[in-house]
TIMI-464002 format. One record per residue: residue in one letter; x, y, z of N, C-alpha, C in turn. Coordinates in steps of 0.2 Angstrom, whole numbers, plus 2048, in hexadecimal, padded with zeros to 3 digits. Last residue first. Example, Ala and Ser with C-alpha at 12.3 -4.5 7.8 and 13.67 -1.06 7.14 Angstrom:
2
resn | n.u | n.v | n.w | ca.u | ca.v | ca.w | c.u | c.v | c.w
s | 840 | 7F5 | 823 | 844 | 7FB | 824 | 840 | 800 | 827
a | 842 | 7E4 | 827 | 83E | 7EA | 827 | 842 | 7F0 | 827
END
This chain:
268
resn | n.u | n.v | n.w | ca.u | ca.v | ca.w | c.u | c.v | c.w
x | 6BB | 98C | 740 | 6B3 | 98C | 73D | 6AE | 990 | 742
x | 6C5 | 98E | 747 | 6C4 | 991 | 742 | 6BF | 992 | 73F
x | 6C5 | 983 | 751 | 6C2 | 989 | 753 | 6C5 | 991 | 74D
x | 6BE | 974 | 751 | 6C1 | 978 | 74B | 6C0 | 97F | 74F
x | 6BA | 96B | 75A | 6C1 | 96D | 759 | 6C3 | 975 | 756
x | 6B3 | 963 | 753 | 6B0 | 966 | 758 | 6B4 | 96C | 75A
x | 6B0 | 95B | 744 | 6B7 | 960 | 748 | 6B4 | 962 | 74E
x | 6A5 | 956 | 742 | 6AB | 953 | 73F | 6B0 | 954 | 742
x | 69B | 95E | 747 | 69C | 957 | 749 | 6A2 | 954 | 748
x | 69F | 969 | 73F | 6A0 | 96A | 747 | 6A0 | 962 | 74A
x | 699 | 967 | 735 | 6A1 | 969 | 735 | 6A3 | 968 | 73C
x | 68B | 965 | 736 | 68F | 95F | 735 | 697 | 960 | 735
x | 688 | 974 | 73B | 688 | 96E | 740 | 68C | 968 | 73F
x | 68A | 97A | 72F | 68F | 97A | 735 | 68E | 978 | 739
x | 680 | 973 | 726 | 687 | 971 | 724 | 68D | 975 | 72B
x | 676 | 977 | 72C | 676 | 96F | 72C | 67E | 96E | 72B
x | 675 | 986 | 72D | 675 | 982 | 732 | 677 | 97C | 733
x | 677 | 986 | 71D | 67B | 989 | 721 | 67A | 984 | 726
x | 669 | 981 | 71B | 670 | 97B | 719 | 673 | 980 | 71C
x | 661 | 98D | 722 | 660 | 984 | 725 | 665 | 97F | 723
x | 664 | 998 | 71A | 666 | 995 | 722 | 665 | 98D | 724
x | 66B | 99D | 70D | 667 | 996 | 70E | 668 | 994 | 716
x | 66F | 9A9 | 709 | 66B | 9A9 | 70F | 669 | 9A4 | 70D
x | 67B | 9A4 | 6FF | 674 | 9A6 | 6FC | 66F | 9A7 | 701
x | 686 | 9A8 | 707 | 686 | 9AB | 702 | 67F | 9AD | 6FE
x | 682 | 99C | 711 | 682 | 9A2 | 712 | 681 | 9A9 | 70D
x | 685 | 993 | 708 | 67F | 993 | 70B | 67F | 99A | 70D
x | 694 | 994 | 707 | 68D | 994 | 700 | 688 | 996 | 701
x | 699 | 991 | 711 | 698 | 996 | 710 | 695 | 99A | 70B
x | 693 | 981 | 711 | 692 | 986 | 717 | 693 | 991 | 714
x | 69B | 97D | 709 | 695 | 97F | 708 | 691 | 984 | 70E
x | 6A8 | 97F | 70F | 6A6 | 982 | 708 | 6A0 | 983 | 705
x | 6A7 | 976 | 71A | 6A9 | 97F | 71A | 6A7 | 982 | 715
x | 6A3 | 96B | 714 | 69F | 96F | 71A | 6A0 | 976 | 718
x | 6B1 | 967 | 70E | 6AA | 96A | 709 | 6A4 | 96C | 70D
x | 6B9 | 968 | 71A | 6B9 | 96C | 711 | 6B4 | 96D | 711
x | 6B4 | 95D | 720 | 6B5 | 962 | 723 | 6B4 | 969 | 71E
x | 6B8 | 951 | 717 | 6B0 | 953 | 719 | 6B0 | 95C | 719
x | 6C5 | 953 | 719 | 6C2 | 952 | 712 | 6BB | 956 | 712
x | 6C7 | 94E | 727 | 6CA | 955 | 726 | 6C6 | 958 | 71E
x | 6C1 | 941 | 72C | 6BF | 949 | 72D | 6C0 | 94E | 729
x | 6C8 | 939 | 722 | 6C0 | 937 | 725 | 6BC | 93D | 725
x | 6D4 | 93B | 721 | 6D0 | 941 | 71D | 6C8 | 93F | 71E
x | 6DA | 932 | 729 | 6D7 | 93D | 72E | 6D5 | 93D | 727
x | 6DD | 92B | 723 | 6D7 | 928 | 728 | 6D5 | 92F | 727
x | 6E0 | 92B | 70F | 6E3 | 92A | 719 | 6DC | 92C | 71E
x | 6E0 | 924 | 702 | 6DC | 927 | 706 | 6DE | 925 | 70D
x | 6E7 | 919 | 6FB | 6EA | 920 | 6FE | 6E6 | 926 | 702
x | 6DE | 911 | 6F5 | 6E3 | 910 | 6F8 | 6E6 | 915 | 6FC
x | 6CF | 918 | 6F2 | 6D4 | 917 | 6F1 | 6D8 | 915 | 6F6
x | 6C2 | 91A | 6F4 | 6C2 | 916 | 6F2 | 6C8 | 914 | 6F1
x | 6C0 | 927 | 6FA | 6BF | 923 | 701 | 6C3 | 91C | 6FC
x | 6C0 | 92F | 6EE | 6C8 | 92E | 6F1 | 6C7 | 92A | 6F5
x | 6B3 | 931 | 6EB | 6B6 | 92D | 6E6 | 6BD | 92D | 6EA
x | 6AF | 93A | 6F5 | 6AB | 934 | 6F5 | 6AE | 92F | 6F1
x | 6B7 | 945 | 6F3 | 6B7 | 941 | 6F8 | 6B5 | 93D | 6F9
x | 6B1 | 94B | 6E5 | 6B8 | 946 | 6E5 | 6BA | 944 | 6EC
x | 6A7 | 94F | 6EA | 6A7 | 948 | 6E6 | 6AD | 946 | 6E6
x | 6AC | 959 | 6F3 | 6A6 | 952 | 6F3 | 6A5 | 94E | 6F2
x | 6B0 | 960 | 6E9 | 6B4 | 95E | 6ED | 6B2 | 959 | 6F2
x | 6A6 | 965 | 6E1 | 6AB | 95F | 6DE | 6AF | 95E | 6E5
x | 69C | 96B | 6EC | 69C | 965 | 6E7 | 69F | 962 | 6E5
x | 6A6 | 975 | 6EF | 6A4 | 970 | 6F4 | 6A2 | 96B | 6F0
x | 6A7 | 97C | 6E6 | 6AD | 979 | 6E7 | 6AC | 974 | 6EC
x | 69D | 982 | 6E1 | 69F | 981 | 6DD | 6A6 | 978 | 6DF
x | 69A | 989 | 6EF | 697 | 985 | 6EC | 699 | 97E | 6E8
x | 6A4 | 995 | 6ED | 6A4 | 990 | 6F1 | 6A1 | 989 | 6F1
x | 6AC | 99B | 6E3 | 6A4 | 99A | 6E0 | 6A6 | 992 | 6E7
x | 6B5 | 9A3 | 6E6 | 6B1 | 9A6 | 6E0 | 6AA | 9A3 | 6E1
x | 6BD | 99D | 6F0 | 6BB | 9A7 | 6F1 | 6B7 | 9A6 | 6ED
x | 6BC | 990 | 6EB | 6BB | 992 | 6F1 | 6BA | 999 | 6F2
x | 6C3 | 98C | 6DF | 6BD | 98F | 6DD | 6BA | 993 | 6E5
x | 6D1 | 989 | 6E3 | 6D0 | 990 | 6DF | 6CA | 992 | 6DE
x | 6CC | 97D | 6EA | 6D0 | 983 | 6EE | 6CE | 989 | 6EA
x | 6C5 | 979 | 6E0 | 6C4 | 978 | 6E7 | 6C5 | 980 | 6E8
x | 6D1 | 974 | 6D8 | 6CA | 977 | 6D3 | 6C9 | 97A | 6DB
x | 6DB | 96C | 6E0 | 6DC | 973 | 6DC | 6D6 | 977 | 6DA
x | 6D0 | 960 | 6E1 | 6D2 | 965 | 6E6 | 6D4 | 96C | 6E4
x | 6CF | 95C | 6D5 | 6C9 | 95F | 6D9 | 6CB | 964 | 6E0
x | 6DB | 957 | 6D2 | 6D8 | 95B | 6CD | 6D3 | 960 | 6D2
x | 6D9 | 94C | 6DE | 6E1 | 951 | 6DB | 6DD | 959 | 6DA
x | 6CF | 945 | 6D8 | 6CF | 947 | 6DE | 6D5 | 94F | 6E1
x | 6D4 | 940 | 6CD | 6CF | 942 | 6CD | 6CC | 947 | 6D4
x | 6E0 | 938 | 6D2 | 6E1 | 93E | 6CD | 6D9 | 943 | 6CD
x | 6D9 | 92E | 6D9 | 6DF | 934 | 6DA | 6DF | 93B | 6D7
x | 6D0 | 928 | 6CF | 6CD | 92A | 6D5 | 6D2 | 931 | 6D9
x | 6D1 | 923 | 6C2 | 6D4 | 927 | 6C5 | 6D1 | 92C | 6CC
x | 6C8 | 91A | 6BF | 6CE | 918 | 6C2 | 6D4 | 91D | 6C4
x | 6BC | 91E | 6BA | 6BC | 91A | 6C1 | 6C4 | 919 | 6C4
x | 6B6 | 92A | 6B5 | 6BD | 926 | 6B3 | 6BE | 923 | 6BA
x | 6AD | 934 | 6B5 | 6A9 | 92F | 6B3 | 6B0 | 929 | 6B2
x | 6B3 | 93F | 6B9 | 6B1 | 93F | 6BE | 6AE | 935 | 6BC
x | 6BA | 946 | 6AC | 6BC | 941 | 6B0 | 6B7 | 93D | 6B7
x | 6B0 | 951 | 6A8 | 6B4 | 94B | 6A4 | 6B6 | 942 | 6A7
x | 6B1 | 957 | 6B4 | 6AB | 957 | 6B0 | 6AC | 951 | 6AC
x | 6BF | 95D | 6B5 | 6BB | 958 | 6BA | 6B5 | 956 | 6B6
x | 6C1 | 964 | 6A8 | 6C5 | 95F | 6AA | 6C1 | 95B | 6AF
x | 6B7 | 96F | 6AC | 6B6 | 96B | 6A4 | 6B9 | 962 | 6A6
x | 6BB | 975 | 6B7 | 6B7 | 972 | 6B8 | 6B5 | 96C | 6B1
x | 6CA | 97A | 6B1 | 6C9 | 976 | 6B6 | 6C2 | 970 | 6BA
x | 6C5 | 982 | 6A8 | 6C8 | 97C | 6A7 | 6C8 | 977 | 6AC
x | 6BF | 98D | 6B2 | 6BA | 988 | 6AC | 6BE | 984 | 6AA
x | 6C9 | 991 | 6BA | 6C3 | 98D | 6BE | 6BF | 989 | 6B7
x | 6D0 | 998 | 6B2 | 6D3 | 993 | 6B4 | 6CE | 98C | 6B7
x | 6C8 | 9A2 | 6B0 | 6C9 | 99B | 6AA | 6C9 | 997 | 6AE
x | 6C7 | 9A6 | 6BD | 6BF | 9A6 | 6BA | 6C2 | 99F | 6B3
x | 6D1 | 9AD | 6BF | 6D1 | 9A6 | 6C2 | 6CA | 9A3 | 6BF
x | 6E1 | 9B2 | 6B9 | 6DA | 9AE | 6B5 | 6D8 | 9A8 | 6B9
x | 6EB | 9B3 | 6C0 | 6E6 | 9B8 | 6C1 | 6E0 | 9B6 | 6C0
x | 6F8 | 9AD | 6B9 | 6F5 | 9B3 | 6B9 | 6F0 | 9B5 | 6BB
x | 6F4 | 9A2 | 6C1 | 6F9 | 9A6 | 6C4 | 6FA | 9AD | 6C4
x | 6EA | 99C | 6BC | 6E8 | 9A0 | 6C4 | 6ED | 9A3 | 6C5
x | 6EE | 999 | 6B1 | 6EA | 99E | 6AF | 6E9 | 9A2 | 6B6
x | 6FA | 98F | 6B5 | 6FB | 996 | 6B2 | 6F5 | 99A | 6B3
x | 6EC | 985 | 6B7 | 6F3 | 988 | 6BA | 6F5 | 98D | 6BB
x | 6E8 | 986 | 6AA | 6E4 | 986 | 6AF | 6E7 | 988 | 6B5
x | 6F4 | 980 | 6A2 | 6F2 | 985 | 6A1 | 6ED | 986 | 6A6
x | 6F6 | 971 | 6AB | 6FC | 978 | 6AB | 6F9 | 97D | 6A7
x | 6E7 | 96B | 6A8 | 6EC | 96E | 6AF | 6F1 | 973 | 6B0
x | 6EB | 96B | 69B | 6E5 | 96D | 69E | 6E7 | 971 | 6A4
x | 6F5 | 95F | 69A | 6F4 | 966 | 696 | 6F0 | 96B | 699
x | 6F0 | 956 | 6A1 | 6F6 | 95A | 6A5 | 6F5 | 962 | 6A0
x | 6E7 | 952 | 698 | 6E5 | 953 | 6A0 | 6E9 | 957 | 6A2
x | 6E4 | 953 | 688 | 6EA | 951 | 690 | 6E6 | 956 | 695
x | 6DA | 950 | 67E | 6D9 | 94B | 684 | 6DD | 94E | 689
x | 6D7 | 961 | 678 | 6DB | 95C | 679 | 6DA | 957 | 67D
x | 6D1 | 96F | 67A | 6CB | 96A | 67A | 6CE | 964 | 678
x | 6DC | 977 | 67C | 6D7 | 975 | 684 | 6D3 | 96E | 682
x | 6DF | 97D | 670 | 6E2 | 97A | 675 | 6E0 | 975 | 679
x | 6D1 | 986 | 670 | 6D2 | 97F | 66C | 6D9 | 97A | 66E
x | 6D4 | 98E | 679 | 6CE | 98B | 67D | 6D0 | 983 | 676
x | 6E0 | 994 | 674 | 6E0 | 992 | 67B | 6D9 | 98D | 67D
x | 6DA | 99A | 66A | 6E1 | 996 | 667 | 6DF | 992 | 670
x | 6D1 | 9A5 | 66D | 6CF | 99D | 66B | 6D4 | 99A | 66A
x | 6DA | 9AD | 675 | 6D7 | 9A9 | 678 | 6D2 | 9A3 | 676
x | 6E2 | 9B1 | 668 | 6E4 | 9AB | 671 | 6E0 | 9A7 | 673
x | 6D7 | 9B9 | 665 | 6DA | 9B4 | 661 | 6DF | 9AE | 666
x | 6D5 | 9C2 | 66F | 6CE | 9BE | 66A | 6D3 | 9B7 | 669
x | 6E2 | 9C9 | 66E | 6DE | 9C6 | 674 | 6DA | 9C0 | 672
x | 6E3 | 9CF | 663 | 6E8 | 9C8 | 665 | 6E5 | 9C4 | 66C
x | 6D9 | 9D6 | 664 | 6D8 | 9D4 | 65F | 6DC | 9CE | 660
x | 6DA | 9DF | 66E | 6D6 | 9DB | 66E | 6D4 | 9D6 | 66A
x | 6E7 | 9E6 | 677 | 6E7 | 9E3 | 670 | 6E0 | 9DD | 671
x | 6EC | 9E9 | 684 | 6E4 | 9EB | 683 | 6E2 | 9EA | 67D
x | 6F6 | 9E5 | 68A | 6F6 | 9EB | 685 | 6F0 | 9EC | 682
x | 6F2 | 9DC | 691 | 6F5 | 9E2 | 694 | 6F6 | 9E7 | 68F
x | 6ED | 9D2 | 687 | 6E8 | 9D6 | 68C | 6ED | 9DD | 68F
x | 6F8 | 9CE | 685 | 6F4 | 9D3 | 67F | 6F1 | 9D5 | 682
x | 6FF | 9C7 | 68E | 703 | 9CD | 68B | 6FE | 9D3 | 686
x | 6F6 | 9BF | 68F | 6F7 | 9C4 | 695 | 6F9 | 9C9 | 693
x | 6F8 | 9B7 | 685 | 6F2 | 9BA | 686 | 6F2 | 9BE | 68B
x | 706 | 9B2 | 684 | 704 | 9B7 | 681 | 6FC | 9BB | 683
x | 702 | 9AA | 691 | 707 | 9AE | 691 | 706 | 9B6 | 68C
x | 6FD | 9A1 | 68B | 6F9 | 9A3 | 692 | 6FE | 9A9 | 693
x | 706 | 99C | 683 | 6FF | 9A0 | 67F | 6FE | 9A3 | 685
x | 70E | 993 | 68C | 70E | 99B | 689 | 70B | 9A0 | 685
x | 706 | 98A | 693 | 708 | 991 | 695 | 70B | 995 | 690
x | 704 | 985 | 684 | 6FE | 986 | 687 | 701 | 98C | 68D
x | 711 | 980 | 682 | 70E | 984 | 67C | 708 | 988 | 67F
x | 712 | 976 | 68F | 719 | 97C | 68C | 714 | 982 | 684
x | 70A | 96C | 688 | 70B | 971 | 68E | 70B | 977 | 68E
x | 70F | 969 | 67A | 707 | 96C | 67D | 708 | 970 | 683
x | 71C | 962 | 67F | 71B | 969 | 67C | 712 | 96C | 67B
x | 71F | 95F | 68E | 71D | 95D | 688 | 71A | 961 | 684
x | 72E | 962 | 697 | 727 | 965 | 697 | 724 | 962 | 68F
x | 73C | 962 | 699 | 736 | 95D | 69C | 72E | 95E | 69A
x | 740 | 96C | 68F | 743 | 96C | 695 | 73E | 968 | 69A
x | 737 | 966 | 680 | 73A | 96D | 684 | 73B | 96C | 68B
x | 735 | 95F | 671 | 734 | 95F | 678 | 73A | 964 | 67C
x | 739 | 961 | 665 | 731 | 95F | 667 | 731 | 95D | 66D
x | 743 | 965 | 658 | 741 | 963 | 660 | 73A | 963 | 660
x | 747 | 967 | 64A | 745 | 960 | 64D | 744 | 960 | 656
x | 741 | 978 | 645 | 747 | 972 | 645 | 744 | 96A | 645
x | 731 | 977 | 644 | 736 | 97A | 648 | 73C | 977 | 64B
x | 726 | 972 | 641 | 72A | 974 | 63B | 730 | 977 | 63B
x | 718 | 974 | 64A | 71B | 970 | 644 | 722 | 974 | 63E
x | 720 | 97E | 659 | 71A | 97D | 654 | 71D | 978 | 64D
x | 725 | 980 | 663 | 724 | 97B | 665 | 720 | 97A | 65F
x | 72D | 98C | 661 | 731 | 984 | 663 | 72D | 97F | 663
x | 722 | 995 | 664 | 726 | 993 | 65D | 72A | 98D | 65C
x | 721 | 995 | 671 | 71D | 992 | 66C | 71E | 98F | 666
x | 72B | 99B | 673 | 72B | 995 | 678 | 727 | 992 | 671
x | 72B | 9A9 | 66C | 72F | 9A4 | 66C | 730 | 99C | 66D
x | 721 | 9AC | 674 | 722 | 9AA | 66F | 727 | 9A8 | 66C
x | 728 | 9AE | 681 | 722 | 9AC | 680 | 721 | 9A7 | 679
x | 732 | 9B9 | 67D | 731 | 9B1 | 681 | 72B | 9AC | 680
x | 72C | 9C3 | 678 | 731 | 9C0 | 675 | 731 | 9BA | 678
x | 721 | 9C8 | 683 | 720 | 9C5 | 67C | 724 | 9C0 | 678
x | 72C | 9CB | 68C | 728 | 9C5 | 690 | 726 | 9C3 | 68A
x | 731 | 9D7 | 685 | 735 | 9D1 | 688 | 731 | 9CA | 689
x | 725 | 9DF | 686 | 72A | 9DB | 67F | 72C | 9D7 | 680
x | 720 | 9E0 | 692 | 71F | 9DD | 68F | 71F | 9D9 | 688
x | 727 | 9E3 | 69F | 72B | 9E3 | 69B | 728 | 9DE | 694
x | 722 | 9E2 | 6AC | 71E | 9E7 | 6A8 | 723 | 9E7 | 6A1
x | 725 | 9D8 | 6B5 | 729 | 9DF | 6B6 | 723 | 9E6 | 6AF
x | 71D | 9CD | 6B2 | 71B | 9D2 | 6B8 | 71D | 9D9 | 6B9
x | 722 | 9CA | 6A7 | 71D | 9CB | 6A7 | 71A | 9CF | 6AB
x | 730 | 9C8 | 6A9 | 732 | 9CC | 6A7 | 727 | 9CF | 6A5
x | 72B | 9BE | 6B3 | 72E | 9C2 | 6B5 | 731 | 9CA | 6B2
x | 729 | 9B3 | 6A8 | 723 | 9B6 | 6AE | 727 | 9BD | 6B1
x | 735 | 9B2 | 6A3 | 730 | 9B5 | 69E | 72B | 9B7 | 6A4
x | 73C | 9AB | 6AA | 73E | 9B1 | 6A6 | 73A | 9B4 | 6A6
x | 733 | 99F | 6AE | 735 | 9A5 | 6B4 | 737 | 9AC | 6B2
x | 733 | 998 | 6A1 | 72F | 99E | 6A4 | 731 | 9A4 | 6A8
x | 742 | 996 | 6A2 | 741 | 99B | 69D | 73A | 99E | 6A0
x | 741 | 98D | 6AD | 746 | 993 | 6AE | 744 | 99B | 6A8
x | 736 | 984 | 6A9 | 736 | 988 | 6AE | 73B | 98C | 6AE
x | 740 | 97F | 69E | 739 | 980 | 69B | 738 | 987 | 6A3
x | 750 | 97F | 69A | 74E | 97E | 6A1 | 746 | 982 | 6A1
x | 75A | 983 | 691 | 753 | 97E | 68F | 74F | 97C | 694
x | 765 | 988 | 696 | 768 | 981 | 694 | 761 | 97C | 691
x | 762 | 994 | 697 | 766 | 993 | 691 | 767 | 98C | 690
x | 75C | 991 | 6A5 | 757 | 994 | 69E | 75B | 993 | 699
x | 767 | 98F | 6AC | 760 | 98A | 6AC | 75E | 98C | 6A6
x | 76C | 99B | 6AA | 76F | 997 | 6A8 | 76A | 992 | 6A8
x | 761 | 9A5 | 6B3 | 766 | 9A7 | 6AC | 768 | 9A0 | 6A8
x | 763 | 9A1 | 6C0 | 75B | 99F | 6BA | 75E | 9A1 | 6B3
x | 76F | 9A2 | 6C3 | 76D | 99A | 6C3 | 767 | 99B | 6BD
x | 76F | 9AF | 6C3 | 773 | 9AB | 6C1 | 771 | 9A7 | 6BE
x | 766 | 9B0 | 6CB | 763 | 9B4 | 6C6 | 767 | 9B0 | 6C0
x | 769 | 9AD | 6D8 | 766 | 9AB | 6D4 | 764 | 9AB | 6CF
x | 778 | 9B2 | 6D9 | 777 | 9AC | 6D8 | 771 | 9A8 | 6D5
x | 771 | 9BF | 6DD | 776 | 9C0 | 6D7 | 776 | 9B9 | 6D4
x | 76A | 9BC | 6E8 | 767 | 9C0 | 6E2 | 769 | 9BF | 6DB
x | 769 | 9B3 | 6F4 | 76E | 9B5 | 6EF | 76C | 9B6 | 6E9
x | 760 | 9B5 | 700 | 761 | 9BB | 6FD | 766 | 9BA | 6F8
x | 75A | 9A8 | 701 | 75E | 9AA | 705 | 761 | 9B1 | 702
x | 74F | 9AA | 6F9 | 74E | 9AA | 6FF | 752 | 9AD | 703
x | 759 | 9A9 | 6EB | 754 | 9AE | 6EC | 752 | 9AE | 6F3
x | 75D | 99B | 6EC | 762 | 9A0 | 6EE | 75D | 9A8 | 6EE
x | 752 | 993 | 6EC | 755 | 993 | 6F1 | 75A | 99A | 6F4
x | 74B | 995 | 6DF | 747 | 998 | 6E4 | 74E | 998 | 6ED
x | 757 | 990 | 6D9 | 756 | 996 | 6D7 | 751 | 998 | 6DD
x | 756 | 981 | 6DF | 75B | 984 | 6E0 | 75B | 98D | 6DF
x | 749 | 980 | 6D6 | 749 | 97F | 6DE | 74F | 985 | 6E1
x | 74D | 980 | 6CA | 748 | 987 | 6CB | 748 | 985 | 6D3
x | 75C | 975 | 6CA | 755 | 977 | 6C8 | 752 | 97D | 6CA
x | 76D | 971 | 6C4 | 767 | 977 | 6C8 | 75F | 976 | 6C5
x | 774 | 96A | 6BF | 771 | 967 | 6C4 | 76B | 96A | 6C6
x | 76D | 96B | 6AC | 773 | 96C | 6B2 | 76E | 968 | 6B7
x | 76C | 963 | 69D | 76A | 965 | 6A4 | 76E | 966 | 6A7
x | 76D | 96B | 68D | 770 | 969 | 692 | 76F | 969 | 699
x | 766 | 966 | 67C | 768 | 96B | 682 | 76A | 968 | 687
x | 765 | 960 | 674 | 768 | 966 | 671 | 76A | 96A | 678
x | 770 | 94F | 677 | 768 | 953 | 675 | 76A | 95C | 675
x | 77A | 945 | 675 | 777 | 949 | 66F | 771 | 94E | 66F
x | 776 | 942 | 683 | 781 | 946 | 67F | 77C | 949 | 67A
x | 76C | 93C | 683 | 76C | 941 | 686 | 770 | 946 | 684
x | 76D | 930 | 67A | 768 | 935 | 678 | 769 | 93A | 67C
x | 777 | 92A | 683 | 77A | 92D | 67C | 775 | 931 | 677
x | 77A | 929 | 693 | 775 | 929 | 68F | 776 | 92C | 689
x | 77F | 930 | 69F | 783 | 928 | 69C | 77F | 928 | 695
x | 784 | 941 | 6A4 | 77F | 93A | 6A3 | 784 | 934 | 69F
x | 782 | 949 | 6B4 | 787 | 947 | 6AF | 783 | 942 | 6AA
x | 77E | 95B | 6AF | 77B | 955 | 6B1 | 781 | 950 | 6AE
x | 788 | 969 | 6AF | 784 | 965 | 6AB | 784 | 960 | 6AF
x | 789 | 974 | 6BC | 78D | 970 | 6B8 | 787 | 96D | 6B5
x | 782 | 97D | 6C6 | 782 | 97F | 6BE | 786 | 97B | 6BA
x | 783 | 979 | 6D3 | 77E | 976 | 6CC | 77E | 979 | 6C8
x | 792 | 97D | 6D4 | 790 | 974 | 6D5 | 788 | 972 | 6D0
x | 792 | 989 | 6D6 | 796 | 987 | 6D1 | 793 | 97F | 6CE
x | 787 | 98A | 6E1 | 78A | 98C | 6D9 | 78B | 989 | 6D6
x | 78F | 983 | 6EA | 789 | 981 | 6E9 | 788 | 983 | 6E2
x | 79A | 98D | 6EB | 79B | 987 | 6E8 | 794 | 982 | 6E6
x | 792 | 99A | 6F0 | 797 | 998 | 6E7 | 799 | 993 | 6E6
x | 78E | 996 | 6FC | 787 | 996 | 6F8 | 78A | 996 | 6EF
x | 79A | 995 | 703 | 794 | 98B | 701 | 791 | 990 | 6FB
x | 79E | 9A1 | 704 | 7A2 | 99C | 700 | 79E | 996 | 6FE
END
């Protein structure tokens, strides 16, 4: 009985007072993609498929991917094509009057779904549509937005693309590293790059992850434990670099200096 009136409760539209909102083409409900991950947990399969259904209809950017990702995993991939492309089409010069899609600023939203078509052609081994994505995607990329960047880079790892995902992501740090005021954001960026480059190019990560530890001491929001726990990172990661190229003597140095920081650590 909670889980159908919880239902019924976010699929009503958002109330608003705002007279550009009455007039916009689409409709917020209460529900977000949260709620859709909530009733799939708790096993309400039929509610959630519901809820993502109805989010999607109402212009809900994350409900129609989830569409589309889904219909990409299942191997359904006309269906996941016609989404895709359609998303992009929404968002090209000439297409009606919108220009913006369920929160998402339409480069975004255009950049996952290229990232989308390029899977679909890969999977069908079409080299031809491949080729051609993937300069549409790299000319994309050479835009000022950072966020643009970030969501397609994103996507790339989700698909699988960690080796892109790692070259945008390092292009992005590269750029920024010389932006003194974004110390956060630059440290943010470094970590995600980090994490992903970590199984591939350990090295790779200890260094940005280095420097963005040396540029966060300078911020407000730097908490004390990252004294340790920051340093601690880039030990490990170069540490295992060290290894990877038999460098015994920085292997050595860098699991002594981990050990100084953590004594504790009985993972390391």
């Amino acid at each position: 009985t909670d889980f159908q009136r919880l239902f019924e409760f976010v699929i009503r539209p958002r109330p608003t007072r705002v007279l550009q909102q009455r007039l916009s083409r689409t409709t917020r409900l209460r529900a977000t993609m949260e709620i859709v991950w909530m009733f799939s947990r708790l096993d309400q399969t039929e509610l959630a498929s519901t809820t993502l259904r109805r989010l999607a209809e109402s212009g809900d950017s994350d409900a129609v991917f989830e569409i589309a990702t889904r219909a990409l995993d299942s191997g359904y991939l006309d269906a996941a094509k016609n989404v895709f492309q359609t998303i992009v089409a929404m968002h090209s010069p000439g297409y009606g009057q919108q220009s913006r899609f369920g929160g998402y600023s339409s480069p975004a939203v255009t950049g996952k779904a290229m990232v989308g078509l390029w899977v679909v052609a890969r999977s069908r081994g079409d080299e031809v549509q491949v080729a051609k994505l993937d300069q549409q995607l790299r000319l994309l990329l050479c835009g000022p937005s950072d966020q643009l960047s970030r969501v397609v880079a994103d996507y790339l790892a989700v698909r699988g693309e960690s080796a892109w995902a790692m070259q945008v992501y390092e292009g992005m740090l590269a750029s920024r590293f010389f932006d003194g005021d974004e110390s956060i954001g630059f440290y943010q960026d470094a970590r995600r790059y980090a994490l992903l480059a970590s199984d591939h190019d350990a090295a790779s990560a200890a260094k940005w992850f280095d420097l963005a530890t040396v540029r966060i001491i300078e911020s407000d929001q730097f908490l004390p434990t990252a004294f340790v726990t920051l340093p601690v990172y880039v030990h490990r990661w170069a540490l295992e670099a060290a290894i990877e190229r038999k460098f015994a003597d920085d292997a050595e140095r860098h699991l002594k200096s981990a050990l100084r920081l953590d004594p504790m650590d009985v993972d390391l």
